[in-house]
Backbone as CSV, one residue per row, in Angstrom:
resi,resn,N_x,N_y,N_z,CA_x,CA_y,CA_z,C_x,C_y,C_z
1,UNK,14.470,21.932,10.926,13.054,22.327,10.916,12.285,21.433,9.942
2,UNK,11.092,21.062,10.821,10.494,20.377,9.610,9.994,20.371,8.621
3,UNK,8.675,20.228,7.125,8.361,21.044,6.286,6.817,20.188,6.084
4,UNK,6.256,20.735,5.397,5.506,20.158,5.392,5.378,18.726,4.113
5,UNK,6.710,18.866,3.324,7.196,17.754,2.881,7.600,16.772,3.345
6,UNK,8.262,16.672,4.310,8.443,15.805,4.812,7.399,15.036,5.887
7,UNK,6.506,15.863,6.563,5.391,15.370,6.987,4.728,14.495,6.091
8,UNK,4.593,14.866,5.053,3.575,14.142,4.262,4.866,12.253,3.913
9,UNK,5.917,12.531,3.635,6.578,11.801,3.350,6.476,10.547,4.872
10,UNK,7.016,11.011,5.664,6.641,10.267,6.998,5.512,9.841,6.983
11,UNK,4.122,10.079,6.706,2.885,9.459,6.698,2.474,8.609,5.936
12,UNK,3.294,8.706,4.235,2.884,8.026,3.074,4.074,6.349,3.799
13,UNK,5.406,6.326,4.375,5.832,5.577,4.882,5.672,5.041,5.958
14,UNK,4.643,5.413,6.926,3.748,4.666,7.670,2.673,3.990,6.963
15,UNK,1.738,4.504,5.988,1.041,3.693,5.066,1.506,2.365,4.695
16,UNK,2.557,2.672,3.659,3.622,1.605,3.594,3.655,0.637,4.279
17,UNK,4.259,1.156,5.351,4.611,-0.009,6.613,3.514,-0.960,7.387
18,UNK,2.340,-0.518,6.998,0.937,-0.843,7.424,0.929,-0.501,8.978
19,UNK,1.321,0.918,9.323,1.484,1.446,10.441,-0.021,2.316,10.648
20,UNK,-0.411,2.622,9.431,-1.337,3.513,9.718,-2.440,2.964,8.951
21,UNK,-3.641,2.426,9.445,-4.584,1.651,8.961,-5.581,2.447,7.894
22,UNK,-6.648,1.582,7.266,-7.500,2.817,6.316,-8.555,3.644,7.288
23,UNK,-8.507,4.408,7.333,-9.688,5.386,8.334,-9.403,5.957,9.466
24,UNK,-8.054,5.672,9.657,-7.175,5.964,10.891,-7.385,7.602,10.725
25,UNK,-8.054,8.746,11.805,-7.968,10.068,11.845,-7.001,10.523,12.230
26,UNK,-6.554,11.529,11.556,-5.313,12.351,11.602,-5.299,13.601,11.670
27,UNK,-5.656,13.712,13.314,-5.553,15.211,13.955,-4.863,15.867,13.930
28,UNK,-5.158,17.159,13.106,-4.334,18.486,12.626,-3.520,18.287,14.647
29,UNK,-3.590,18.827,15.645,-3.192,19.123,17.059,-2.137,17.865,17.022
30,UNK,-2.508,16.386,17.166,-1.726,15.370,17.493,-0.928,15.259,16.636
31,UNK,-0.402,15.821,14.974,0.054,15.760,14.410,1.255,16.766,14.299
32,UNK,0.963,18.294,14.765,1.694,19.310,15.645,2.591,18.960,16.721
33,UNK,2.151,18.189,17.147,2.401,18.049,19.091,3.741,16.781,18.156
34,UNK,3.496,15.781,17.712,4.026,14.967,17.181,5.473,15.487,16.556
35,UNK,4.952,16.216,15.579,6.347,16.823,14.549,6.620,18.491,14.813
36,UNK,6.660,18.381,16.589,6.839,20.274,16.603,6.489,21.018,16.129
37,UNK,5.598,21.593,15.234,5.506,21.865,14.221,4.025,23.197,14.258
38,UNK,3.715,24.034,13.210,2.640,24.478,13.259,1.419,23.497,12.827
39,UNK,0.333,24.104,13.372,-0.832,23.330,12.457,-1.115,23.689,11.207
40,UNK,-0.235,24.603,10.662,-0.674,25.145,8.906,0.568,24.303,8.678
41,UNK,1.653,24.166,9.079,2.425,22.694,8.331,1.895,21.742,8.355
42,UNK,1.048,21.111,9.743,0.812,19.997,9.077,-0.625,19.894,8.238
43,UNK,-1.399,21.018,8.170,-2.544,21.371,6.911,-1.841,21.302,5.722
44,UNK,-0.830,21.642,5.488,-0.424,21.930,4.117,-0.236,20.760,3.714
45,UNK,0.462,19.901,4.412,1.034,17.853,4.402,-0.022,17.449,3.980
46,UNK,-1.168,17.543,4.594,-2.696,17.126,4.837,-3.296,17.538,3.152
47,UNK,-3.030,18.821,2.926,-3.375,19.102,1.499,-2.718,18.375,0.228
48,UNK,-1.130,18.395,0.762,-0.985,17.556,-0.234,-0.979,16.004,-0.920
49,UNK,-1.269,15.258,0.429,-1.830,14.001,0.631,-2.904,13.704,0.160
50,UNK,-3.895,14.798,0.300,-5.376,14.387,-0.269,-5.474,14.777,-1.723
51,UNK,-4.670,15.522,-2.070,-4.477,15.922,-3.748,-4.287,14.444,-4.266
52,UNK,-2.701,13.633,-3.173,-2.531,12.516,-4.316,-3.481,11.112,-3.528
53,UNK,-4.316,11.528,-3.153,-5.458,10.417,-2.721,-5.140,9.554,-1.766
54,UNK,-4.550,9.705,-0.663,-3.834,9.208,0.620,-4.547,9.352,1.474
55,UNK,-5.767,10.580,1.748,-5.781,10.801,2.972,-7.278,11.980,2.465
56,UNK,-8.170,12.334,2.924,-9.126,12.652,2.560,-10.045,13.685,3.662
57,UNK,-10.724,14.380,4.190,-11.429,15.941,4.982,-12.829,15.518,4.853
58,UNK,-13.205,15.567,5.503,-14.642,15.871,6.156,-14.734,16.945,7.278
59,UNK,-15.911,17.772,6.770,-16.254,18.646,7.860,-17.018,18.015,9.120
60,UNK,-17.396,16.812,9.343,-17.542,16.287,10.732,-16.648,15.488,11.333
61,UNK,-15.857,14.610,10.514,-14.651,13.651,10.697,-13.385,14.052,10.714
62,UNK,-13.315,15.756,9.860,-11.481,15.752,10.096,-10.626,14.956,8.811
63,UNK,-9.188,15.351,9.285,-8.521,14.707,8.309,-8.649,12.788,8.396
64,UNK,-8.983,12.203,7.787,-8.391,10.929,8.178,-7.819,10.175,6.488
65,UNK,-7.193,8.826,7.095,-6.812,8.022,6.038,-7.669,7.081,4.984
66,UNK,-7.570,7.590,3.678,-8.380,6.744,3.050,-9.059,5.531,3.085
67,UNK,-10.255,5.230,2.696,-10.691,3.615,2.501,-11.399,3.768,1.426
68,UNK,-10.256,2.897,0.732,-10.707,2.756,-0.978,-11.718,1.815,-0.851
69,UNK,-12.374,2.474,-2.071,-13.834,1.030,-2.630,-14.060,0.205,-3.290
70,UNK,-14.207,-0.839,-3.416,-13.841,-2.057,-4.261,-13.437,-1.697,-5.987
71,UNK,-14.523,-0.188,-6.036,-13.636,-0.122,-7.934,-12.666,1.012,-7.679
72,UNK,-12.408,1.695,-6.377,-10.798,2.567,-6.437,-9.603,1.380,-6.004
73,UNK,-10.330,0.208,-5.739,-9.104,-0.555,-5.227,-8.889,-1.274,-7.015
74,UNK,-9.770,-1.412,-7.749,-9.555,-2.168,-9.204,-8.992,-1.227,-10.277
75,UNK,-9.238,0.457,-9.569,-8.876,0.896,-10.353,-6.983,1.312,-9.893
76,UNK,-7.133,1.255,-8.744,-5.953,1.666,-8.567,-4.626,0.067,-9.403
77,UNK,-5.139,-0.797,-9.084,-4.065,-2.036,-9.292,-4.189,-1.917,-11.308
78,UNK,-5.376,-1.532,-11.393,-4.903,-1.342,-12.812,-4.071,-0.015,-13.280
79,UNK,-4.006,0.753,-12.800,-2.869,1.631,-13.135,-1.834,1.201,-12.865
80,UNK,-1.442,1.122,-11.805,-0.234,0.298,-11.107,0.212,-1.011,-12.259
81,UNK,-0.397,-1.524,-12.846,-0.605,-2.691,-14.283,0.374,-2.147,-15.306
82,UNK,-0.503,-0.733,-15.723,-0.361,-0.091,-17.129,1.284,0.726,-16.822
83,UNK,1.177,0.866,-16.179,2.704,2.017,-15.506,3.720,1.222,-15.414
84,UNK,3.587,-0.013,-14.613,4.651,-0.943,-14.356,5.014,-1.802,-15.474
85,UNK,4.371,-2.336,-16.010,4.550,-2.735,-17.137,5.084,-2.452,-18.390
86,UNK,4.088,-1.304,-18.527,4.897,-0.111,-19.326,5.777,0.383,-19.431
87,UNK,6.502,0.754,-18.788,7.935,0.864,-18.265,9.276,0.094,-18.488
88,UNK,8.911,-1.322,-18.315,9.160,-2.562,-18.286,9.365,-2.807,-20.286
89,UNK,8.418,-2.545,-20.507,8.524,-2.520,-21.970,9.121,-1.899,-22.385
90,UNK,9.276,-0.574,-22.257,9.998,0.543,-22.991,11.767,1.073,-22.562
91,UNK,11.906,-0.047,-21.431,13.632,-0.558,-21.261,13.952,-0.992,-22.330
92,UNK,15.569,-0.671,-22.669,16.337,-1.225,-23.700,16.924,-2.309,-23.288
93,UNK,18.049,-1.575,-21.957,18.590,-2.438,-21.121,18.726,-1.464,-19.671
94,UNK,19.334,-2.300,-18.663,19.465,-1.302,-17.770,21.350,-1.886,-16.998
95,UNK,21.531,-0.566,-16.755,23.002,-0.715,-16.660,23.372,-1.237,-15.201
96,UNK,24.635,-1.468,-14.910,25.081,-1.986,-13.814,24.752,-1.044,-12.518
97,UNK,24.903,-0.252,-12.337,24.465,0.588,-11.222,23.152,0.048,-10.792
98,UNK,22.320,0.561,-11.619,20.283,0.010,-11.586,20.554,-1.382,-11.235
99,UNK,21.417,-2.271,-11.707,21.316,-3.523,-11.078,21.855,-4.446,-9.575
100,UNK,23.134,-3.494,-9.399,23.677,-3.458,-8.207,22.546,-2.805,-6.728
101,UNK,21.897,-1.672,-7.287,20.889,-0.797,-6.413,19.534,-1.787,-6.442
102,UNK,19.287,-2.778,-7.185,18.153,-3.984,-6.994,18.385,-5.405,-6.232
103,UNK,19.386,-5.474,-6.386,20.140,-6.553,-5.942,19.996,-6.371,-4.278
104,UNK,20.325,-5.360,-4.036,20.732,-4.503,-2.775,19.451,-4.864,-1.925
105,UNK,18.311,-4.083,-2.719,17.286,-4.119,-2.148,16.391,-5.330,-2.367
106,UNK,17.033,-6.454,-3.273,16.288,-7.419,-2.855,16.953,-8.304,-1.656
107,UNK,18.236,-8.248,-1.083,19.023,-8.492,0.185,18.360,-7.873,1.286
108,UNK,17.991,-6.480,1.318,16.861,-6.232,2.539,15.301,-6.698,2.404
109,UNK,14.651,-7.395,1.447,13.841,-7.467,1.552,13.378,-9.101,1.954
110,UNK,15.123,-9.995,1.582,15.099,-11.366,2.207,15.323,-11.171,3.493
111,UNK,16.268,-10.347,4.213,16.615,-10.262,5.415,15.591,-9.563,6.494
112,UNK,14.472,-8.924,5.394,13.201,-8.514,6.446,12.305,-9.714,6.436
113,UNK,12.262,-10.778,5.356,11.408,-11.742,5.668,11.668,-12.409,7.000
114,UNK,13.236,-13.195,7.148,13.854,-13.777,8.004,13.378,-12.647,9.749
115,UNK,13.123,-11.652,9.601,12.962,-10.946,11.132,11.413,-10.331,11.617
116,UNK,11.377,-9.776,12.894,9.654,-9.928,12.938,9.132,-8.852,13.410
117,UNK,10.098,-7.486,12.279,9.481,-6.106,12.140,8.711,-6.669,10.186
118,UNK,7.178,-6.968,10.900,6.388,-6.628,10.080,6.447,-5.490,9.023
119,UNK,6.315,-4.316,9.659,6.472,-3.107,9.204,7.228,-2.948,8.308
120,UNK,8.500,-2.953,8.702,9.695,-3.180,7.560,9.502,-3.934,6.038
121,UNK,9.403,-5.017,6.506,8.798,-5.833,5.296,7.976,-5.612,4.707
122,UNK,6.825,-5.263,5.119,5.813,-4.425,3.840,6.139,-3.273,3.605
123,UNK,7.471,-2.377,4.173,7.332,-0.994,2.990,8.418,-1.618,2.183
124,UNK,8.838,-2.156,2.145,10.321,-2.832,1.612,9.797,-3.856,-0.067
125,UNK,9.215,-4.224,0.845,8.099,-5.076,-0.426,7.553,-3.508,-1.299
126,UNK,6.939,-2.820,-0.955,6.102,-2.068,-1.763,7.260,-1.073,-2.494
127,UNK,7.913,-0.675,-1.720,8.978,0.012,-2.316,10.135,-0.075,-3.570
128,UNK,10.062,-1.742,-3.572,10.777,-2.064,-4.635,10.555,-1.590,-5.836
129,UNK,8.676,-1.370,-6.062,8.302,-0.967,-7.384,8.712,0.458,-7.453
130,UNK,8.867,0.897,-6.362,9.217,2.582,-6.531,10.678,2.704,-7.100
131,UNK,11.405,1.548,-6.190,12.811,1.463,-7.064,13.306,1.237,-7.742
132,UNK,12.270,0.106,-8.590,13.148,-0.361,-9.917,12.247,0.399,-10.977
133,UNK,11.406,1.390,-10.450,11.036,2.683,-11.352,12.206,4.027,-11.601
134,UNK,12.785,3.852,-10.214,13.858,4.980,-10.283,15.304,4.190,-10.944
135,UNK,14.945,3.412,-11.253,16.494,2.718,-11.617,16.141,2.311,-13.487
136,UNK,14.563,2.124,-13.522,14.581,2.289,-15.174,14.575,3.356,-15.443
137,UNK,14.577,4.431,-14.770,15.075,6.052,-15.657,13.741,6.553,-15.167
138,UNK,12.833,6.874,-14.718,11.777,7.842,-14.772,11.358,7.940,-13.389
139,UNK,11.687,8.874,-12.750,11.281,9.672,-11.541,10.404,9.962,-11.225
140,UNK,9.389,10.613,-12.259,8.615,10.972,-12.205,7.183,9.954,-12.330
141,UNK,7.528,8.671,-12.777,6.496,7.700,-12.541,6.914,6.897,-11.279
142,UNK,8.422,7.290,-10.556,8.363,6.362,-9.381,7.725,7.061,-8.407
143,UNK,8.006,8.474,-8.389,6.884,9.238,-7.512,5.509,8.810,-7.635
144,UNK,4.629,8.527,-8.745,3.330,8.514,-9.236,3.272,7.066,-8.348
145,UNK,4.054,6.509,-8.716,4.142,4.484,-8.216,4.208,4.567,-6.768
146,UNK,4.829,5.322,-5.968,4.938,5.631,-4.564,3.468,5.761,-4.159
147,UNK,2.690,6.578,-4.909,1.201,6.814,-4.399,0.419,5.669,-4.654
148,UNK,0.516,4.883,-5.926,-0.325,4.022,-6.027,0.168,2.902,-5.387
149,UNK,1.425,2.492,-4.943,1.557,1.577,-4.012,1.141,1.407,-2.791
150,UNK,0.640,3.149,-2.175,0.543,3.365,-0.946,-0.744,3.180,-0.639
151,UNK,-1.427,3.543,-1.661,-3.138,3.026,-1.754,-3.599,1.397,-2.235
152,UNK,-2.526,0.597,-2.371,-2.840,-0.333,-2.834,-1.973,-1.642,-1.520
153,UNK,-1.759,-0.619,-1.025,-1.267,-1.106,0.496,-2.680,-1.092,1.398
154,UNK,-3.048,-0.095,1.739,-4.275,0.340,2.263,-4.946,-0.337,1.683
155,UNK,-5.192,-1.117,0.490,-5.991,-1.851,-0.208,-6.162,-3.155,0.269
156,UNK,-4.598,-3.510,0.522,-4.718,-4.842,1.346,-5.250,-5.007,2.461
157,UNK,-4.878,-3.750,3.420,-5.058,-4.259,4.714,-6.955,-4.347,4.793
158,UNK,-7.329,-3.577,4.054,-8.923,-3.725,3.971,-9.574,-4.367,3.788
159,UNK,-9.042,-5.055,2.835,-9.500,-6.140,2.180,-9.291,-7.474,2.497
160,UNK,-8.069,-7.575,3.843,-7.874,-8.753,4.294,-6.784,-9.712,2.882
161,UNK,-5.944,-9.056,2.449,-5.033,-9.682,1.211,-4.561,-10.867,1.970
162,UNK,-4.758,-12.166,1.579,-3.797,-13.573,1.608,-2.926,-13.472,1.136
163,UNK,-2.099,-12.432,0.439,-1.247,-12.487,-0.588,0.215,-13.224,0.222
164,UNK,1.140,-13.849,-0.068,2.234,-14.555,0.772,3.090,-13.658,0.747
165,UNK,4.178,-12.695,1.735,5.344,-12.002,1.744,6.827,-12.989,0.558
166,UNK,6.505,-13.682,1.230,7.862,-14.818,0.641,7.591,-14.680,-0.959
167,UNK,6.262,-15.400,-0.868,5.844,-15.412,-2.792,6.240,-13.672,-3.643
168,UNK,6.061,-12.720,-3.188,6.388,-11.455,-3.265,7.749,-11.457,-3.268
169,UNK,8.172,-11.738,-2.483,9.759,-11.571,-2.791,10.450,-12.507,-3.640
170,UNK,9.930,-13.231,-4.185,10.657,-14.236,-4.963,10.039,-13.761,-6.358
171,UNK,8.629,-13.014,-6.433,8.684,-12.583,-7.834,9.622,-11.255,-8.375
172,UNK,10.218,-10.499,-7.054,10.280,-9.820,-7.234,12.006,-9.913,-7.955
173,UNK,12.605,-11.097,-7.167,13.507,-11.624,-7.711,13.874,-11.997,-9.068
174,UNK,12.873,-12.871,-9.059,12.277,-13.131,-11.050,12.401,-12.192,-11.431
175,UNK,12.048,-10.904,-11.094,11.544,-9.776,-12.491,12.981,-8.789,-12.663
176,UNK,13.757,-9.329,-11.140,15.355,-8.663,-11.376,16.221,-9.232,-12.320
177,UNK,16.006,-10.906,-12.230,16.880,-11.559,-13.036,16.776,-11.570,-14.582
178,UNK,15.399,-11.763,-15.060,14.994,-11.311,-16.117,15.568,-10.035,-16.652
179,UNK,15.549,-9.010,-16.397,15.943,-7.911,-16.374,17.449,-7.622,-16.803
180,UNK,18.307,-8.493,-15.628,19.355,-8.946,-16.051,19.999,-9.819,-17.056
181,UNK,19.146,-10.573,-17.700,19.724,-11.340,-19.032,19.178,-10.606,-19.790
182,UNK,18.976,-9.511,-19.844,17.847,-8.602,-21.160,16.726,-9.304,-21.555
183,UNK,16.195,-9.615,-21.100,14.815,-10.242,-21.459,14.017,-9.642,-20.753
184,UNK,13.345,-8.738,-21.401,12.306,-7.387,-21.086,10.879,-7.870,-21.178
185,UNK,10.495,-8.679,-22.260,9.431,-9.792,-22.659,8.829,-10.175,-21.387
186,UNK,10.065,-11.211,-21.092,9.710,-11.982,-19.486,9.324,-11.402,-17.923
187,UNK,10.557,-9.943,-18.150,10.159,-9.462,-16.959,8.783,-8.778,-17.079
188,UNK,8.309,-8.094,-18.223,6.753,-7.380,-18.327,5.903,-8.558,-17.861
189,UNK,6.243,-9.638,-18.387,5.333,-10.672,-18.322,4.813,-11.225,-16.550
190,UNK,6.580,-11.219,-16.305,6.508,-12.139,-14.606,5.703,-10.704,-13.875
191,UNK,6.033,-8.825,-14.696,5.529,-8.175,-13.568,3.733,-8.251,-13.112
192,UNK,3.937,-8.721,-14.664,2.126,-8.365,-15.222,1.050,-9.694,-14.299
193,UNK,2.084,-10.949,-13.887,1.359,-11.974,-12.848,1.676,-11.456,-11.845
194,UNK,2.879,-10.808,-11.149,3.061,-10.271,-9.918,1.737,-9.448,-9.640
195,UNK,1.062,-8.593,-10.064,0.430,-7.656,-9.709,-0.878,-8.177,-10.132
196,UNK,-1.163,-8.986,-10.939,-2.262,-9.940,-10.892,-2.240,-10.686,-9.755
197,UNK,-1.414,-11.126,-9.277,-1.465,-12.570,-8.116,-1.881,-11.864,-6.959
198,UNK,-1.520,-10.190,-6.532,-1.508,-9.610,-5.557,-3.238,-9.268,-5.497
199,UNK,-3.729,-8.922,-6.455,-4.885,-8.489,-6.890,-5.636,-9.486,-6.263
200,UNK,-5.513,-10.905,-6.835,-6.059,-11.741,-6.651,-6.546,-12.428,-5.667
201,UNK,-5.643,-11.916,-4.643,-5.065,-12.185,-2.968,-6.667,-11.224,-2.342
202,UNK,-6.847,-10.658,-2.882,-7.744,-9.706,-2.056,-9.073,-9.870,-2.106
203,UNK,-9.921,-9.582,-1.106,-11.462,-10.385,-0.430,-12.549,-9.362,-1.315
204,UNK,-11.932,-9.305,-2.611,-13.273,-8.426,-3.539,-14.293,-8.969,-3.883
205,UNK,-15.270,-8.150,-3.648,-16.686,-8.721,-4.796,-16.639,-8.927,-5.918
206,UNK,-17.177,-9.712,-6.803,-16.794,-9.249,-8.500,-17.598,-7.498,-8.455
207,UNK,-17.154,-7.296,-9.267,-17.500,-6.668,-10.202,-19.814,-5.788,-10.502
208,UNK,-19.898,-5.216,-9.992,-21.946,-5.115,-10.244,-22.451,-6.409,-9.883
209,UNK,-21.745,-6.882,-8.418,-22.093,-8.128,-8.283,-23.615,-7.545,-7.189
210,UNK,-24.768,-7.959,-7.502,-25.886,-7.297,-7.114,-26.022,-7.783,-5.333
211,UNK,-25.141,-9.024,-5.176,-25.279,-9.943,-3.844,-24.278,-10.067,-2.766
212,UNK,-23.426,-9.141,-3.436,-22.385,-8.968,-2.568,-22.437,-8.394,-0.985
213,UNK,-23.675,-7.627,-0.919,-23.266,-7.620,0.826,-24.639,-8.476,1.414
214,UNK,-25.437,-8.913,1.110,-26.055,-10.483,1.228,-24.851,-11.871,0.837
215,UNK,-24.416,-11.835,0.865,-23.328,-12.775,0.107,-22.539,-12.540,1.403
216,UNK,-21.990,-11.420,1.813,-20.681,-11.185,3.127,-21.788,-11.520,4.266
217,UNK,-22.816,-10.990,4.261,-23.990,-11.329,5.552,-23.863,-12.588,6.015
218,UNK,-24.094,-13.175,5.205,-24.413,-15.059,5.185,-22.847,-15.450,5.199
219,UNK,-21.795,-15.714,5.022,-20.793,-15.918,4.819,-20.311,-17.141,6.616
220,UNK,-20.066,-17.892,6.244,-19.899,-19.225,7.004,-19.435,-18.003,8.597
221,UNK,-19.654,-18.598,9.581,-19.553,-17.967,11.482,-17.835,-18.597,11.157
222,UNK,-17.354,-17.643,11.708,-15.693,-17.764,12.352,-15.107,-17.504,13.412
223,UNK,-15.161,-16.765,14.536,-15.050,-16.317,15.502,-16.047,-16.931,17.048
224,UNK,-15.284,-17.229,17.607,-16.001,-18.184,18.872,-16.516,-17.246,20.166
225,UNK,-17.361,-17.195,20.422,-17.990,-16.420,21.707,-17.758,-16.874,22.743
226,UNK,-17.053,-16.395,23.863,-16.686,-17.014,24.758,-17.917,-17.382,25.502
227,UNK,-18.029,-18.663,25.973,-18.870,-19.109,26.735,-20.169,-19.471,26.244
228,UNK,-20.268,-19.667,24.450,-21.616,-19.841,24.068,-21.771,-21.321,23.417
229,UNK,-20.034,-21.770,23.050,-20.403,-22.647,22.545,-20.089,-22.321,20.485
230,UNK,-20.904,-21.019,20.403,-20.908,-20.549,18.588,-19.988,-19.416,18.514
231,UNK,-20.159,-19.949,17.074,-19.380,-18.910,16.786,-19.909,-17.638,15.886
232,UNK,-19.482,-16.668,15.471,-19.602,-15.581,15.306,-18.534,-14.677,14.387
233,UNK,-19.292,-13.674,13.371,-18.384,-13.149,12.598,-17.827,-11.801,13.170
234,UNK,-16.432,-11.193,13.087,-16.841,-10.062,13.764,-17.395,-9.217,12.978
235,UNK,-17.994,-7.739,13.662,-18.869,-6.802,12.858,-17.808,-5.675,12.276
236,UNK,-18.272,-5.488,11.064,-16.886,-4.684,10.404,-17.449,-3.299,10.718
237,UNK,-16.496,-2.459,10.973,-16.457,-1.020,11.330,-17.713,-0.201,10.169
238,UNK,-18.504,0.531,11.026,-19.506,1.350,10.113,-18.950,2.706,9.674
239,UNK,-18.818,2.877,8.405,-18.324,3.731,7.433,-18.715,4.954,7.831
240,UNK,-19.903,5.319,8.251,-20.795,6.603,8.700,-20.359,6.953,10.293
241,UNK,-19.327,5.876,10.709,-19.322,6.376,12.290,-17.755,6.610,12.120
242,UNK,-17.611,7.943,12.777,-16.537,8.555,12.763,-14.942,7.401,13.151
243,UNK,-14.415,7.307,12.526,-13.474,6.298,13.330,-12.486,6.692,14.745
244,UNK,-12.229,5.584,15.186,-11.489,6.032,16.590,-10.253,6.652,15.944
245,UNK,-9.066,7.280,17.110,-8.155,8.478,16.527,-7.132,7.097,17.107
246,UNK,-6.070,7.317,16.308,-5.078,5.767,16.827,-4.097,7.315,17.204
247,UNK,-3.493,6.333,18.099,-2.145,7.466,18.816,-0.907,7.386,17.509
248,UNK,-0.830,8.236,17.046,-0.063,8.396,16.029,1.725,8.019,16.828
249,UNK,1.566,8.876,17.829,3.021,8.660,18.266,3.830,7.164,18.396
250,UNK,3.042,6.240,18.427,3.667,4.755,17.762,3.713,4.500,16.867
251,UNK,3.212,5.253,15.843,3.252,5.130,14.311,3.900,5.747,13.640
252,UNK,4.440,6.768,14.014,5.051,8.094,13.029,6.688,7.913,13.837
């Protein structure tokens, strides 16, 4: 039987996987029909998703999936900063088990580069931080890291992240090996550019930048019109219009 834990768990790993886009609606009925289930299980999933900022209610729109805003996306990568890092610092050492269980998972995360389930590879990528949170001793911040990875996933896909898969996995490598010669220094250090570089990857405005959506308006034509000759930007989805419902059943 299912619970409504695990609902929510299945959805936060479609996030992950970049299975489930930002604004994607998530019908209490299609979500039933999906996981057998009552519609107060999957309300309750739904409740506890929007507690940890995954997934968000409107009384005209319904449940759907977050779309962070340029300062929940700055604020989220800076927590994700202070936590990971932090952490990182306050290792002594970490024992053979924690290192065998990283190792592991940096072997699936080369062997998802090499194949062409997308999906895989970005929860695999994001997940690592959840794991080498559960492998420096604290559970309770890899849970916390699970959420902010999952919104900072959703962050990318919004934002259009350049960030490179490969380059990701090779820091992520760095920050194992480090780790492994006890040099705690280096790995805070390599994590603290990892999550800068990722940041960096992403199509933000600065900051009270007053020109920023005059600035995206004007922004060089990319997209070719068939038969005109020009080209053309496409038009990004309007925030105020309810979004389309994606068939969950390929996603979940």
């Amino acid at each position: 039987m299912v619970s409504s834990v695990d609902i929510a768990q299945r959805i936060i790993e479609a996030v992950l996987a970049q299975r489930l886009a930002p604004g994607t609606r998530l019908g209490e009925q299609s979500l039933s029909i999906l996981f057998d289930c009552s519609r107060t299980l999957v309300r309750e999933a739904l409740v506890r998703l929007a507690a940890r900022g995954i997934v968000t209610v409107s009384s005209r729109r319904g449940w759907y999936v977050v779309q962070p805003s340029h300062d929940e996306a700055r604020e989220a990568f800076e927590a994700r900063r202070v936590i990971e890092t932090g952490l990182i610092r306050r290792t002594q050492s970490i024992d053979k088990p924690s290192l065998k269980r990283l190792r592991q998972h940096l072997k699936q995360e080369q062997a998802a580069l090499k194949g062409s389930d997308v999906g895989q590879r970005s929860y695999l990528l994001g997940d690592f931080h959840v794991c080498l949170a559960e492998c420096l001793g604290n559970q309770l911040l890899a849970d916390t890291l699970r959420d902010y990875t999952a919104r900072t996933t959703l962050i990318a896909m919004l934002y259009q992240s350049t960030h490179d898969a490969v380059q990701s996995c090779q820091d992520h490598v760095a920050i194992v090996e480090a780790l492994e010669r006890g040099d705690t220094a280096a790995a805070e250090q390599l994590m603290e550019a990892h999550i800068g570089q990722v940041q960096a990857a992403l199509r933000l405005a600065p900051a009270n930048d007053p020109l920023a959506g005059l600035r995206d308006a004007l922004a060089p034509l990319r997209e070719a019109t068939p038969g005109s000759g020009r080209s053309r930007r496409a038009t990004p989805p309007d925030p105020s219009q309810p979004p389309p419902e994606t068939y969950l059943g390929a996603l979940l």
